[in-house]
C-alpha positions, 0 to 999 in steps of 0.5 A: 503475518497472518491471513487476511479474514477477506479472500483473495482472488486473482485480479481481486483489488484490495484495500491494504492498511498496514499500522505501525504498532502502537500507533508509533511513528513508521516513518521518520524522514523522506529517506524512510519513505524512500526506503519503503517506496523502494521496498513496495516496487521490488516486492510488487514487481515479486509477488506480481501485485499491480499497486494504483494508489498508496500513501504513507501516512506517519503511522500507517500506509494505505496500498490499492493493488490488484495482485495477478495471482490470488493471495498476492497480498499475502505475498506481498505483505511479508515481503515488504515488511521484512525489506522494510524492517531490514532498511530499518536495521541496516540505517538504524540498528532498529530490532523491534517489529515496526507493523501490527499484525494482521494487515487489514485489507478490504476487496473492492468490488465495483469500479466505483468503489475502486476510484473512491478507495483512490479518492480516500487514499489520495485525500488521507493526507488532507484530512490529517492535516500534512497537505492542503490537497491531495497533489501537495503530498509527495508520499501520495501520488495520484492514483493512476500516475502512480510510479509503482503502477505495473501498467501505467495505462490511465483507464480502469480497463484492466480492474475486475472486481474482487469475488463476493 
């Protein structure tokens, strides 16, 4: 996948939307987005990537993270996308690339930024009518209660900004 057009700093927290393309469905059943979840713990945990909130919507995926390293999504991004792709050959037969290219990524540069980019991700799914609210989603855990979070810890202690 290409570079993102925003820099990518050690302990800079990014936004991440990855789209399906042509707006097409990227996820068919809970077997799927099992699949993906697996894929983006195994490829976090590589590209040591700490992820706070995500939510698989039906053709896209939102990822709040904090790589340990800079060009962490660029690492993780690949990554993910060709487990996933895989899963899909493997249960499918599914050749055909699922993701547009480039991932759109954004940084967030001040804690509050930080906790409404986890409002956002976790009310997606309100807003595209899959769930009464955020909790009722099983694709988007709420925020820091993430199962993919590195940490755990329930404060912000460890966000830094991402450099301007």
């Amino acid at each position: 996948m290409p570079r993102l057009a925003c820099p990518e700093e050690a302990h800079g927290t990014l936004h991440v939307v990855q789209r399906a393309r042509e707006r097409r469905v990227c996820f068919s059943c809970t077997g799927d987005r099992a699949a993906y979840l697996e894929a983006l713990r195994e490829c976090a945990a590589r590209a040591e990537c700490a992820v706070h909130a995500y939510a698989l919507m039906g053709n896209h995926v939102h990822l709040l993270l904090t790589p340990v390293r800079a060009e962490g999504a660029a690492r993780l991004m690949p990554a993910l996308a060709a487990g996933y792709a895989y899963y899909l050959a493997t249960a499918y037969g599914h050749e055909d690339s699922v993701w547009e290219e480039p991932y759109d990524a954004s940084p967030v540069h001040a804690r509050a930024h930080l906790l409404a980019c986890m409002r956002y991700i976790e009310e997606n799914p309100v807003r595209a009518g899959l769930a009464a609210h955020p909790g009722a989603y099983r694709c988007a855990p709420r925020g820091l209660r993430s199962p993919l979070r590195a940490d755990r810890r329930k404060d912000h202690s460890s966000f830094t900004p991402a450099v301007r």
